[in-house]
C-alpha positions as CSV (number, residue, x, y, z in Angstrom):
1,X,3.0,-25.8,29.5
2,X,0.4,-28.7,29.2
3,X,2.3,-32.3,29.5
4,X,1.8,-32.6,25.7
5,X,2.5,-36.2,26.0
6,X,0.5,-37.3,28.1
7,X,-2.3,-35.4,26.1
8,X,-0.9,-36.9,23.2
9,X,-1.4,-40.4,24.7
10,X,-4.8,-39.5,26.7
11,X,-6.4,-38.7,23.1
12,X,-4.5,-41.9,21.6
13,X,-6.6,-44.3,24.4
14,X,-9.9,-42.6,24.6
15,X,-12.9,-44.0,24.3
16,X,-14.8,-40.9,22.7
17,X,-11.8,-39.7,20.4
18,X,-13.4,-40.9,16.5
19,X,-10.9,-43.5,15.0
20,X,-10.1,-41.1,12.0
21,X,-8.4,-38.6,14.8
22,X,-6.3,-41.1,16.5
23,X,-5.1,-42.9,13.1
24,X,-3.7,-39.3,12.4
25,X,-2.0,-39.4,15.8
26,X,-0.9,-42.2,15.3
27,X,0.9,-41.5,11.9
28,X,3.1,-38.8,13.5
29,X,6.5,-40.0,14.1
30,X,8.2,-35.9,15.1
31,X,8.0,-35.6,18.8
32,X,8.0,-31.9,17.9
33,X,5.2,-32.1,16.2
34,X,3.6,-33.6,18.8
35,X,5.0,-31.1,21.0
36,X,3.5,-28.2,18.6
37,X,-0.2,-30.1,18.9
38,X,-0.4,-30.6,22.7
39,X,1.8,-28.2,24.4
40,X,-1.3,-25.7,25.0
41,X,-4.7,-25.3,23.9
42,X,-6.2,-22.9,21.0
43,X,-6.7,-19.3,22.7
44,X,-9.1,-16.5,22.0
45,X,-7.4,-13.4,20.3
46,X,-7.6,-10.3,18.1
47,X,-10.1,-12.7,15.5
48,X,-11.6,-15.3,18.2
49,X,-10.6,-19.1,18.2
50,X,-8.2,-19.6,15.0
51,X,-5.8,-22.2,14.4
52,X,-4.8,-25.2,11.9
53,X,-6.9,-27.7,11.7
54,X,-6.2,-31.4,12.6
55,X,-6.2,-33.5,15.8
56,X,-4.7,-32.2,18.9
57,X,-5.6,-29.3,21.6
58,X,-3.8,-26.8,19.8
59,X,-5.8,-27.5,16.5
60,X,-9.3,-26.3,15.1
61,X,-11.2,-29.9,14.9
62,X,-14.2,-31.0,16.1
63,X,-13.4,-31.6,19.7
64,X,-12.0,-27.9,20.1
65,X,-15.2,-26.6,18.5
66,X,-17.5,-28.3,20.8
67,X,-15.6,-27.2,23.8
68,X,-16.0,-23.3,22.9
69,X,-19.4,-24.0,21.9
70,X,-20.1,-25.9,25.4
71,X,-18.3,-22.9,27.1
72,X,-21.2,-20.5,25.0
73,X,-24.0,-22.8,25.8
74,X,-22.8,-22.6,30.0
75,X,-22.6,-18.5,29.3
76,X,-26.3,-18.1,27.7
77,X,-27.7,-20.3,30.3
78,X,-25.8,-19.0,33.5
79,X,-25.8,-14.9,32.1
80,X,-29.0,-14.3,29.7
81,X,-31.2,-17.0,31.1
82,X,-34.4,-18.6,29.2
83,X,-34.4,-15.2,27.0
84,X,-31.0,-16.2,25.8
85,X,-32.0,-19.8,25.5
86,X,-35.4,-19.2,23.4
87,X,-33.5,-15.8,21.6
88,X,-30.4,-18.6,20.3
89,X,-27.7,-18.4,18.5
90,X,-26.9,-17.9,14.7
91,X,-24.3,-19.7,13.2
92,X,-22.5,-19.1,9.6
93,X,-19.6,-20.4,7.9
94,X,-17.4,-19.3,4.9
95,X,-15.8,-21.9,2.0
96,X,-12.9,-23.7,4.0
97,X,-12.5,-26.9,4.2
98,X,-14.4,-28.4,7.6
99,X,-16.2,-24.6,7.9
100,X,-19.7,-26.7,7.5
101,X,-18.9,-29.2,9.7
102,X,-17.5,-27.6,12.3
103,X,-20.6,-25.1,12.4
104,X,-23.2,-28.5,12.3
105,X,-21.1,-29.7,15.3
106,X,-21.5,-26.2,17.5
107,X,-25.3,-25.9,16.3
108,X,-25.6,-29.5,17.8
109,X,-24.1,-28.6,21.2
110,X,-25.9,-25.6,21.4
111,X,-29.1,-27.7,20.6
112,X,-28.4,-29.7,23.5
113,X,-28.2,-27.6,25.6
114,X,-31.5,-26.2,24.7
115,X,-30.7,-23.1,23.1
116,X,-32.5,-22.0,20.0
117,X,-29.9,-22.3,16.8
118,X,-30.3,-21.0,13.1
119,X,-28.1,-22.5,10.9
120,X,-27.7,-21.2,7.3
121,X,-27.9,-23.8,4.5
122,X,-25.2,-22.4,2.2
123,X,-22.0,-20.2,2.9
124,X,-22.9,-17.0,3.5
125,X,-20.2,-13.7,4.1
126,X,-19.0,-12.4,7.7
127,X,-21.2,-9.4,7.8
128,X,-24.6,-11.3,7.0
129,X,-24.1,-13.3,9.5
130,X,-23.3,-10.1,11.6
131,X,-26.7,-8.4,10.1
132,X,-28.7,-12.0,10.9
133,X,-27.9,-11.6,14.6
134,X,-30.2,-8.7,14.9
135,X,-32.1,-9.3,11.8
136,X,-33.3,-12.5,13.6
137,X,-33.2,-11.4,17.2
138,X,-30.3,-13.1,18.7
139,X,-28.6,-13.6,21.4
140,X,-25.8,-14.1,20.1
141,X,-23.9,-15.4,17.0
142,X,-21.2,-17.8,15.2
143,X,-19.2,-17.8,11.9
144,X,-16.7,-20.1,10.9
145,X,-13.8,-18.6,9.5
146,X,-10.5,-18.2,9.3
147,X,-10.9,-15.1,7.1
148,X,-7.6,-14.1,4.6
149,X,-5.6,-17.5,6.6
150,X,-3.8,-20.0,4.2
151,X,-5.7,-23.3,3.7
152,X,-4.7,-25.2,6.7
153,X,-6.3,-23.0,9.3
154,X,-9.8,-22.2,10.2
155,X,-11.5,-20.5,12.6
156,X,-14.7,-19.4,15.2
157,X,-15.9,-16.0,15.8
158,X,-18.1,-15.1,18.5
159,X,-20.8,-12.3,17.8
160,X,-23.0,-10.6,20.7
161,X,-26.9,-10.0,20.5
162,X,-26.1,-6.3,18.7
163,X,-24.0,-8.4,16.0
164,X,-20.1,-7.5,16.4
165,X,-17.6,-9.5,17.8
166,X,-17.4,-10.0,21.4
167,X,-15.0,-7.6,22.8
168,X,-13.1,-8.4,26.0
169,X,-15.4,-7.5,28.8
170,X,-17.7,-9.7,27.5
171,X,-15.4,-12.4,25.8
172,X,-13.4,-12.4,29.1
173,X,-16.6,-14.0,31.0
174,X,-17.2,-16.6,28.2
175,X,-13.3,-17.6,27.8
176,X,-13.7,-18.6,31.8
177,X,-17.2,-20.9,31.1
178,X,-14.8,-22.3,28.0
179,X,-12.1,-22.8,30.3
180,X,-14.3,-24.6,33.0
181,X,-15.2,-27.1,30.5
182,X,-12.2,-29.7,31.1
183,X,-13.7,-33.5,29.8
184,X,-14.2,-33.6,26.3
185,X,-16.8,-36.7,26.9
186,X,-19.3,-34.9,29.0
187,X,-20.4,-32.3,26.5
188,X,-23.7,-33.1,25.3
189,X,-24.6,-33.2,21.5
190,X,-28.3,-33.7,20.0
191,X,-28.1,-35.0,16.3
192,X,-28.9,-32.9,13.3
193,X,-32.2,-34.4,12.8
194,X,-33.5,-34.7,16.4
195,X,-32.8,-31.2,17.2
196,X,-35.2,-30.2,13.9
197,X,-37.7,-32.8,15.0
198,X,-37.7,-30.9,18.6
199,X,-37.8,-27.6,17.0
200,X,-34.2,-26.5,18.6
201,X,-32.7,-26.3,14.8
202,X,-34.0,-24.1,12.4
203,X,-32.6,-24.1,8.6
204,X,-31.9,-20.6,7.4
205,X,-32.7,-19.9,4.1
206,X,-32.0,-16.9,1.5
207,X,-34.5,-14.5,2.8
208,X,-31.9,-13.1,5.4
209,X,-29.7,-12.8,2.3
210,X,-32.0,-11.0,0.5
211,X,-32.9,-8.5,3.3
212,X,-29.0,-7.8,3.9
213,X,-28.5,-6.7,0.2
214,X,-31.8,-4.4,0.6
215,X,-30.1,-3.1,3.6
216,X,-26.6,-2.8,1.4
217,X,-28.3,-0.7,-1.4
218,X,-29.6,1.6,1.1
219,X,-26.0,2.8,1.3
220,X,-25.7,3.8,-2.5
221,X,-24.3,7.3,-3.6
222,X,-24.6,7.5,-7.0
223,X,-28.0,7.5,-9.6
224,X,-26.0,8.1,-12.5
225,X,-26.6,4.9,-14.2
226,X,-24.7,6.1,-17.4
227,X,-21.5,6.5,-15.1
228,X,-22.1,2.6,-13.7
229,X,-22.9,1.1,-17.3
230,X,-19.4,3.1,-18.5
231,X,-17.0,1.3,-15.6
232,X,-15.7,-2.2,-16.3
233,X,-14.8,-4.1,-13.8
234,X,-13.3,-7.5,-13.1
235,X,-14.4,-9.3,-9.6
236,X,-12.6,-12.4,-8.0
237,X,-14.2,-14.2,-4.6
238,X,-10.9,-15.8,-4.3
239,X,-12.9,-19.5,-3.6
240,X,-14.9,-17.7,-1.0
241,X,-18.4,-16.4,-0.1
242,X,-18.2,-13.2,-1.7
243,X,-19.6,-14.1,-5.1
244,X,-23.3,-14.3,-4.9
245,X,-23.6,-10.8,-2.9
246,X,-21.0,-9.1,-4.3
247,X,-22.1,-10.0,-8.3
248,X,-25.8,-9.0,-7.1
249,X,-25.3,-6.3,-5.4
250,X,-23.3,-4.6,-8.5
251,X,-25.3,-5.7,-10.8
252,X,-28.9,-4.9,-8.9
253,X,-27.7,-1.4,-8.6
254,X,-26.9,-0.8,-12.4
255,X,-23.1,-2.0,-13.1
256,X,-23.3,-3.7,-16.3
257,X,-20.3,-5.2,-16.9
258,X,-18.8,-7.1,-14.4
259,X,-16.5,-9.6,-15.0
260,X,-16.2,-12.5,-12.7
261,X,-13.0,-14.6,-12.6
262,X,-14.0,-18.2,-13.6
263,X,-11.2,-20.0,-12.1
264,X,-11.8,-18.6,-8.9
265,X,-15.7,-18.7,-8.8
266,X,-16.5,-22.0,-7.5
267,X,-16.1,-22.0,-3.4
268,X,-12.7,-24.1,-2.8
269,X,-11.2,-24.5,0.7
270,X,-8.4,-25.9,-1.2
271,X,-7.7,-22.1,-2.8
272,X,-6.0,-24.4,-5.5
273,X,-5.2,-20.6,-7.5
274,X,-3.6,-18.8,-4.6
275,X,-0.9,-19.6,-2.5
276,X,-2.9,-17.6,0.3
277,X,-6.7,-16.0,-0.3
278,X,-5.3,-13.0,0.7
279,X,-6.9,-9.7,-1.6
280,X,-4.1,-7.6,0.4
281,X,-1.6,-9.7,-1.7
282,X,-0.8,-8.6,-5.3
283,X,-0.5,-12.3,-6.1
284,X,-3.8,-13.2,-4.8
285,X,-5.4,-11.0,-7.5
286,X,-2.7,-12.3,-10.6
287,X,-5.5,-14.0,-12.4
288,X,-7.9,-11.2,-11.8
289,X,-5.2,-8.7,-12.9
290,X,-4.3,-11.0,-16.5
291,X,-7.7,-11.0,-16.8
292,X,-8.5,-7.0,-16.2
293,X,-5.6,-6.2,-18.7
294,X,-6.9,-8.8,-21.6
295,X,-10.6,-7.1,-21.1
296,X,-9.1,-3.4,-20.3
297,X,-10.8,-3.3,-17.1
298,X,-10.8,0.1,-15.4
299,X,-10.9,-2.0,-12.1
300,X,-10.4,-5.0,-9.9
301,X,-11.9,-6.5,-6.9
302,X,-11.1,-9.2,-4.9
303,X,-12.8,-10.4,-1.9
304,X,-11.2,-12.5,0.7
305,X,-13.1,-16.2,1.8
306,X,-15.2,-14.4,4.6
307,X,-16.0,-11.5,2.3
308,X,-15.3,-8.9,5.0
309,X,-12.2,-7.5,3.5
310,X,-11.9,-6.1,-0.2
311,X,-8.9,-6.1,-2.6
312,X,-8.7,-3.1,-5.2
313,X,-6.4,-2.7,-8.0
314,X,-7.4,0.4,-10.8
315,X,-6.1,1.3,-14.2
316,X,-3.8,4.4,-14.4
317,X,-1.3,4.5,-17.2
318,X,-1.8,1.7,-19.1
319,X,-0.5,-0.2,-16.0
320,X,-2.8,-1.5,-12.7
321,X,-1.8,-0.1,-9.3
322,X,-2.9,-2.3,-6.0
323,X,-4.4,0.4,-3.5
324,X,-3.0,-0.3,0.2
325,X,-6.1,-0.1,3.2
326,X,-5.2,3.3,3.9
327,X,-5.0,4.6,0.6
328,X,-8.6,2.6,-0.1
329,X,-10.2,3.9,3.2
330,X,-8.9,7.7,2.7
331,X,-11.0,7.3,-0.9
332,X,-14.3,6.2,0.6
333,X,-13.6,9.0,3.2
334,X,-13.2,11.6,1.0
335,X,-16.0,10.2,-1.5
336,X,-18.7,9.4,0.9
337,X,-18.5,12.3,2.6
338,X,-18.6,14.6,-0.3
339,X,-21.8,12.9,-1.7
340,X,-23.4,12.7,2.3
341,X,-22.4,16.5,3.4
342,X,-26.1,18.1,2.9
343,X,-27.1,15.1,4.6
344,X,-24.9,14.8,7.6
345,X,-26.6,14.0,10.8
346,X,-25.7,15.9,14.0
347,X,-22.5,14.7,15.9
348,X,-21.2,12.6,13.0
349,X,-17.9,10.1,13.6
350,X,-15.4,8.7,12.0
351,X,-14.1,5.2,13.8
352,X,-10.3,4.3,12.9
353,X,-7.7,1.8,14.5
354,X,-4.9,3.0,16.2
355,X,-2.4,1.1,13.2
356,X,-4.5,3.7,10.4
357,X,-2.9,6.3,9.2
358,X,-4.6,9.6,9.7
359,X,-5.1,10.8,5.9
360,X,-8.6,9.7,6.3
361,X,-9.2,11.3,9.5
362,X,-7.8,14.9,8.0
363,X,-10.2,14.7,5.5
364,X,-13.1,13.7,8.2
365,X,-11.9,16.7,10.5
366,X,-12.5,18.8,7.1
367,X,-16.2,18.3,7.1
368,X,-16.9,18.1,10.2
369,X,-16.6,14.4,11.8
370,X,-15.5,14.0,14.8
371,X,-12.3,10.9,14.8
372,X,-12.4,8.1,17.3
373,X,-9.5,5.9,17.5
374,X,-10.2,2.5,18.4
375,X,-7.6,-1.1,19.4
376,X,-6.6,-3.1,16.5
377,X,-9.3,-5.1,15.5
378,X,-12.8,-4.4,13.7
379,X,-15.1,-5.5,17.1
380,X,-13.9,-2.6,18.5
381,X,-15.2,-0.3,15.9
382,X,-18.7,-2.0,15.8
383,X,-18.7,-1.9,19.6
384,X,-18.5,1.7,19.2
385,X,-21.4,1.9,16.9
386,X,-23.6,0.0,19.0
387,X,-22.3,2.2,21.8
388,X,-23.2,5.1,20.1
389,X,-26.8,3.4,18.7
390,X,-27.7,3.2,22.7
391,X,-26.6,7.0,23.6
392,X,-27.5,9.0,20.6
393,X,-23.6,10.4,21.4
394,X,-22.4,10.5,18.0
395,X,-23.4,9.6,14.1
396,X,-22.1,6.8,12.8
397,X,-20.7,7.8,9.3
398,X,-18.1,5.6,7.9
399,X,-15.0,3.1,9.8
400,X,-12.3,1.4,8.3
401,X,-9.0,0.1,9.0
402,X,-5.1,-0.4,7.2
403,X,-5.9,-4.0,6.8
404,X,-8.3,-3.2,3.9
405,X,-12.1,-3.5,6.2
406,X,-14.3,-1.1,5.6
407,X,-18.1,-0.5,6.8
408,X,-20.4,2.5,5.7
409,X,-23.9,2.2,7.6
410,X,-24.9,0.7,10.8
411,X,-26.5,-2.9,9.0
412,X,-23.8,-4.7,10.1
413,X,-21.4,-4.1,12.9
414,X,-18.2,-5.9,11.4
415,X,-16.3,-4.9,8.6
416,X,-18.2,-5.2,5.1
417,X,-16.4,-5.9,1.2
418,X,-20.2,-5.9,0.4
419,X,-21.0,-2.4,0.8
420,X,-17.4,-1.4,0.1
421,X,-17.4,-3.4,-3.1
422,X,-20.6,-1.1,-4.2
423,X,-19.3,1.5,-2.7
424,X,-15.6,1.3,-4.0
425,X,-17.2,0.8,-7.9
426,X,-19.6,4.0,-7.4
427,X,-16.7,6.0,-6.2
428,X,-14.4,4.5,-9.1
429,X,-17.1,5.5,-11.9
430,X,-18.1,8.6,-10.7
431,X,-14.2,9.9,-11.3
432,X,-14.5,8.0,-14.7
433,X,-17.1,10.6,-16.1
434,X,-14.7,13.7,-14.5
435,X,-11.9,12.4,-15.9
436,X,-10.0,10.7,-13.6
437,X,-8.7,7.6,-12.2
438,X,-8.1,6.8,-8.3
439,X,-4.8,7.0,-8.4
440,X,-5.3,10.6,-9.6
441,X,-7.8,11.7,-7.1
442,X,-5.4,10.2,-4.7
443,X,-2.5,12.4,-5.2
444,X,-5.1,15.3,-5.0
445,X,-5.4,14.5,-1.7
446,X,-1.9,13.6,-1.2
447,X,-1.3,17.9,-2.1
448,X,-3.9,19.2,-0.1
449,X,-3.0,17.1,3.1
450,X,0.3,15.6,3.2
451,X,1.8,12.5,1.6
452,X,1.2,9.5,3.6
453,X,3.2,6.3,3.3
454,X,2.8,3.1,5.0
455,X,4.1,-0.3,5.4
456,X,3.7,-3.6,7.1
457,X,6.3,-6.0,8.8
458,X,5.3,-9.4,9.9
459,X,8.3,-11.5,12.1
460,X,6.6,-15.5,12.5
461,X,7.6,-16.8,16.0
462,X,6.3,-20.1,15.7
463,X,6.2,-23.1,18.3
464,X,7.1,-23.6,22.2
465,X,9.4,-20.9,22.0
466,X,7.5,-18.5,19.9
467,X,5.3,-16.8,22.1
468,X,8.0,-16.2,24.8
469,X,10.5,-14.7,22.0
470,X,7.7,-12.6,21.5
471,X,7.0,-11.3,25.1
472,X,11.0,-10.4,24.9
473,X,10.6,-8.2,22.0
474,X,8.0,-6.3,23.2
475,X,9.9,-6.5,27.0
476,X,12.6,-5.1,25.2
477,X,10.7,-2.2,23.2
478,X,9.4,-0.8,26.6
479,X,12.6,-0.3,28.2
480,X,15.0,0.4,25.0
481,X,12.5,1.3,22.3
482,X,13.0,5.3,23.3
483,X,16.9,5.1,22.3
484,X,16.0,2.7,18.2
485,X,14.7,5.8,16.8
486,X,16.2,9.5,16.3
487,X,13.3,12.1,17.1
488,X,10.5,10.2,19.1
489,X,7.6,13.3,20.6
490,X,5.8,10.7,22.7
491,X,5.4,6.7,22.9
492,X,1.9,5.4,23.7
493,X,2.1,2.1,25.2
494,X,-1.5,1.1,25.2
495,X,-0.9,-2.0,28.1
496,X,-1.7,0.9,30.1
497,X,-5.2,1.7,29.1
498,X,-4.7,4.6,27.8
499,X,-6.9,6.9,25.9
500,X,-9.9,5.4,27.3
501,X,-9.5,2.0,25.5
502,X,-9.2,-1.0,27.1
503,X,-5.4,-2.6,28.2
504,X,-3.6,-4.5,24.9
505,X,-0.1,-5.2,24.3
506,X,0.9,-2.2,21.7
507,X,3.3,0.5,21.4
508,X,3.5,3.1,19.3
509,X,6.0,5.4,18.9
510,X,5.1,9.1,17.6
511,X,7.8,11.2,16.0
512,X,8.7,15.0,15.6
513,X,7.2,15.3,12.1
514,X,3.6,12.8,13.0
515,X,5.2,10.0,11.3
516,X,4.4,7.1,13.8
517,X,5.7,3.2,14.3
518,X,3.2,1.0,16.0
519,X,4.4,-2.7,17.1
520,X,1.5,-5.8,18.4
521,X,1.7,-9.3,18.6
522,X,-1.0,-10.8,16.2
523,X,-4.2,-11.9,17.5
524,X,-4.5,-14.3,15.0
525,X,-0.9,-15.9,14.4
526,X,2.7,-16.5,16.0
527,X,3.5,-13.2,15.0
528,X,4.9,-9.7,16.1
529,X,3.8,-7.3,13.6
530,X,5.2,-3.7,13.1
531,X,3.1,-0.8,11.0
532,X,4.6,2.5,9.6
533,X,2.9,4.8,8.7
534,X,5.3,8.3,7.8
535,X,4.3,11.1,6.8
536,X,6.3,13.8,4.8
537,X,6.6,16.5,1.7
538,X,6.8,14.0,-0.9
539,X,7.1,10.4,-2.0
540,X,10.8,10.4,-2.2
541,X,11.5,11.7,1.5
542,X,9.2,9.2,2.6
543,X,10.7,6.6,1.3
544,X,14.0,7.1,2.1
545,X,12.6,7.6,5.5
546,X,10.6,4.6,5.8
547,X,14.2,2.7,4.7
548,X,16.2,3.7,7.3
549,X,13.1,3.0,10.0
550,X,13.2,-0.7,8.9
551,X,16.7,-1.3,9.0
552,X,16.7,-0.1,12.7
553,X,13.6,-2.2,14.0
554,X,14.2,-5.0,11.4
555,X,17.9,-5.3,13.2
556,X,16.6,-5.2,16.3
557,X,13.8,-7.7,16.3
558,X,16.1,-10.3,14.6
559,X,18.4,-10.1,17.3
């Protein structure tokens, strides 16, 4: 543990700490809080740097952003040479409050340190950013974000020169060139307007925009305009970067009537409608769902800050049921590949997460696809399609995972709500004209594979003490986990490397019947997170199922 007051103090009396930082350190009275600001520094996990903002080494602020930044600048330099230099580096960033800023201050760094940097002039989502990387030749590329977060925190992603996140062999090597970056005062920064006078900065404007939603409608299923002009559908961005390309994309490829919600429209890091821009939470989409019921929308979409992850709710018996990520990705499955089987290439794959449920890849194995399980985390799946790009091995078809990210075509290599909005709405109006809602088509699949139910538990372990309570639990699970549930078949404990993938702190336990328990600490926040996913006749078994399952890890993890 870093003396955090002696940080504290160190940032209190230096010379190249700005005035506005230290007059927030000064103004903290809580030696806890203190404690919480200074005891480490930010680290790189499932989703990159991400943290609250505000002064301190454990905080997302300027200082912390320069230092990864420096840390990038040292890795292009040292490991891709003048090509990597002259290729540069893209940077994006998504509504929150600071996202701007804090991507001016890494494109100044980088400018410094004489690497080539594009900077886009308005918000733009998580996947264009991913499709600029490649579109503009790359070496590699930023976004700020803090994705589906509350407010306070924000966030910095690192994309490599094929345009998915870094996964760890390569973000490994950079975290050691952050790491060797220990003086906040010797990293170098070239103002705005110097580095465009010397050519190092270069403005990005719409046009890479523009070629991303060319590259989106590429991806469209359905020519039945009369089936898109019949769908209503209301559409929140939740404050977030979602609302150009998602209204354009539905409406440039014949959706008539989409409704946007006004109160959420304008870009607000403040999310002043939501207690969290969260389109997984049924509270996220309340105003989108009074709205859909006053208008008798036949669906809703919601789209998180970054626009990478996508929010459905649909119309079934005069009432509006929100879709999990499984349920979602099962119906793209199921609907893509239906519309795409004369049209399969040879050797095509399905990419998952090892925390999705395997409804979807039943219905691959159906026509054809070969499943690939992946880690817990969306880089992993576009690392496989860049894999795959390189060999020829497989087909990419279609990859999702539970926490509602979906991607259809190899445009971008992160997870998409652009295409999976379309996508989602196609699929959603070509059931219309048969006759039937989601919901409906859902249970279909429910009777010809199994009913699937899933769930999500979240335990915070915040401060000092957090991460070590964590490191118990999951101590614990490997030496006692065997003996919590009646009827384990095998436990995967992926710290192993199993399977291939590469070592990460997950268990899973598999039981008799191919209902499974999977338990991680977040990548993103002090927390241990535990996914079911059981599988049985019918609803009502699965429930009762899935009860008693919670009360036995729920007791234990509280302990």
């Amino acid at each position: 543990m870093t003396d955090f007051l002696g940080a504290y103090r160190q940032w209190l009396e230096a010379a190249y700490i700005d005035d506005e930082t230290k007059k927030e350190l000064s103004a903290i009275t809580d030696t806890d809080e203190i404690k919480d600001r200074f005891y480490k520094e930010l680290e790189f996990g499932t989703g990159g740097l991400r943290g609250i903002m505000g002064a301190g080494l454990n905080r997302l602020n300027i200082y912390t952003i320069r230092k990864v930044t420096f840390g990038l600048a040292n890795y292009i330099r040292a490991e891709r040479g003048e090509a990597g230099k002259s290729k540069g580096v893209v940077i994006a960033y998504d509504s929150r409050n600071n996202s701007r800023k804090f991507a001016l201050e890494a494109a100044q760094v980088l400018c410094a340190c004489g690497i080539k940097t594009f900077l886009f002039d308005t918000l733009q989502p998580t996947p264009v950013l991913s499709f600029s990387v490649r579109a503009l030749n790359c070496a590699a590329g930023i976004v700020i974000t803090a994705s589906h977060n509350p407010k306070e925190y924000n966030g910095y992603k690192i994309y490599d020169h094929y345009g998915g996140q870094v996964v760890p062999r390569d973000a490994d090597i950079i975290i050691k060139y952050i790491q060797a970056v220990q003086e906040f005062d010797n990293i170098p920064i070239l103002m705005q307007h110097e580095a465009l006078d010397k050519g190092l900065l270069q403005i990005v404007g719409d046009h890479v925009l523009l070629a991303f939603l060319e590259a989106v409608k590429k991806q469209s299923l359905l020519s039945d305009n009369r089936a898109k002009e019949q769908l209503h559908i209301v559409y929140t961005p939740l404050h977030g970067s979602g609302n150009i390309p998602v209204r354009k994309i539905l409406t440039d490829t014949g959706f008539t009537h989409v409704s946007v919600v006004r109160e959420q429209e304008a870009p607000d890091g403040g999310f002043p409608t939501v207690s969290t821009p969260n389109p997984e939470d049924k509270a996220a989409l309340a105003k989108a769902l009074l709205q859909a019921r006053q208008e008798k929308a036949d669906i809703v979409l919601g789209t998180d800050p970054d626009c990478d992850r996508v929010g459905v709710a649909v119309l079934h018996k005069d009432d509006y049921v929100l879709l999990t990520g499984n349920q979602l990705g099962a119906l793209l499955v199921s609907y893509v590949l239906s519309e795409k089987k004369q049209t399969l290439d040879k050797h095509p794959v399905l990419i998952k997460t090892i925390v999705t449920n395997e409804l979807g890849a039943s219905i691959g194995r159906q026509y054809g696809l070969e499943i690939v399980d992946t880690l817990t985390g969306f880089k992993y799946i576009g690392d496989k399609i860049s894999q795959y790009e390189q060999t020829g091995e497989h087909t990419f078809v279609i990859g999702y995972e539970e926490s509602f990210g979906y991607l259809v075509g190899t445009h971008a290599r992160d997870k998409d709500a652009v295409v999976a909005s379309l996508l989602i709405c196609e699929m959603a109006a070509f059931h219309k004209k048969r006759g039937q809602t989601l919901c409906e088509v859902l249970e279909g699949l429910y009777e010809q594979y199994g009913y699937y139910l899933d769930a999500l538990d979240s335990y915070a372990c915040k401060g000092p003490d957090g991460a070590q309570r964590i490191n118990d639990i999951m101590s614990e699970l490997r030496h006692t986990g065997n003996r919590l549930l009646p009827n384990i078949k095998n436990i995967r404990d992926y710290l192993e490397g199993i399977d291939c993938l590469p070592q990460e702190n997950v268990l899973k336990y598999i039981l008799s019947d191919d209902s499974w328990i999977a338990v991680r600490p977040s990548g993103t926040e002090p927390k241990i997170k535990v996914y079911y996913s059981i599988k049985a006749a019918d609803k009502l078994t699965a429930q009762n199922r899935l009860i008693q399952i919670k009360s036995r890890l729920g007791e234990f993890i509280r302990l």
